[in-house]
C-alpha positions, 0 to 999 in steps of 0.5 A: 099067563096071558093077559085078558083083554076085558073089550072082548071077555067079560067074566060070567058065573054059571053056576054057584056052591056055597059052602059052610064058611060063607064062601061061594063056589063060582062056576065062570064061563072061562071053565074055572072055578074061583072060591069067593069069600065073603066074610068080609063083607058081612058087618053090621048095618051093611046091605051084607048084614041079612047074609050073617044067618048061614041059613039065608046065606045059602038059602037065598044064594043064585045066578042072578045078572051073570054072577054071586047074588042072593036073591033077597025078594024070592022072585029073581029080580035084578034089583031086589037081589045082593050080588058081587061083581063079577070081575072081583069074582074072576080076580080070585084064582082059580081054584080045584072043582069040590065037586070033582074031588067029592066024586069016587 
C-alpha cells in the first residue's frame, strides 16, 4: 500500500452510522469506510462517561469539525461537542459499507 503523505491529505469523515455496540461508521473523504469503536473510551468520569447511554450515544452523534462527534449542547457547536480525531479514525482499516451489504 502506498504511503500517504499527511502534507497534502488530511483524513475527513463525511457522514457517520452508529451502530448498536458503540461503534460509529466513518464515511472519509478518501471513499472508505472505517469501523471506530468506542467502547474504550467509555469510563467513568471521563468527558466519555454521558456516551454510556446508547440512546445519547446515537442521538447525539454528528459531523462535526470534519470527523466522529457527539454534539452535546444540541446546536452543532465545535467547542460544545465530544469528538475523535480524525487520523485515529483513518487509522482503522477499512471496512465493507453496512449499507450496501443491507441493499437487495
Amino acid at each position: 500500500m502506498e504511503k500517504i503523505d499527511f502534507r497534502h491529505f488530511m483524513p475527513q469523515v463525511l457522514q457517520v452510522l452508529p451502530t448498536d455496540n458503540f461503534e460509529v461508521y466513518a464515511y472519509l473523504n478518501d471513499g472508505s469506510v472505517r469501523l471506530y469503536d468506542v467502547k474504550p473510551l467509555l469510563k467513568k468520569n471521563t468527558v466519555f462517561e454521558s456516551l454510556m447511554d446508547i440512546q445519547t450515544f446515537k442521538d447525539k452523534l454528528a459531523v462535526i469539525n470534519h470527523t466522529i462527534a457527539w454534539d452535546m449542547g444540541g446546536n452543532r457547536d465545535p467547542y460544545k461537542c465530544i469528538d475523535i480525531d480524525p487520523l485515529a479514525i483513518f487509522e482503522k482499516a477499512p471496512v465493507a459499507d453496512p449499507l450496501t451489504e443491507a441493499a437487495p
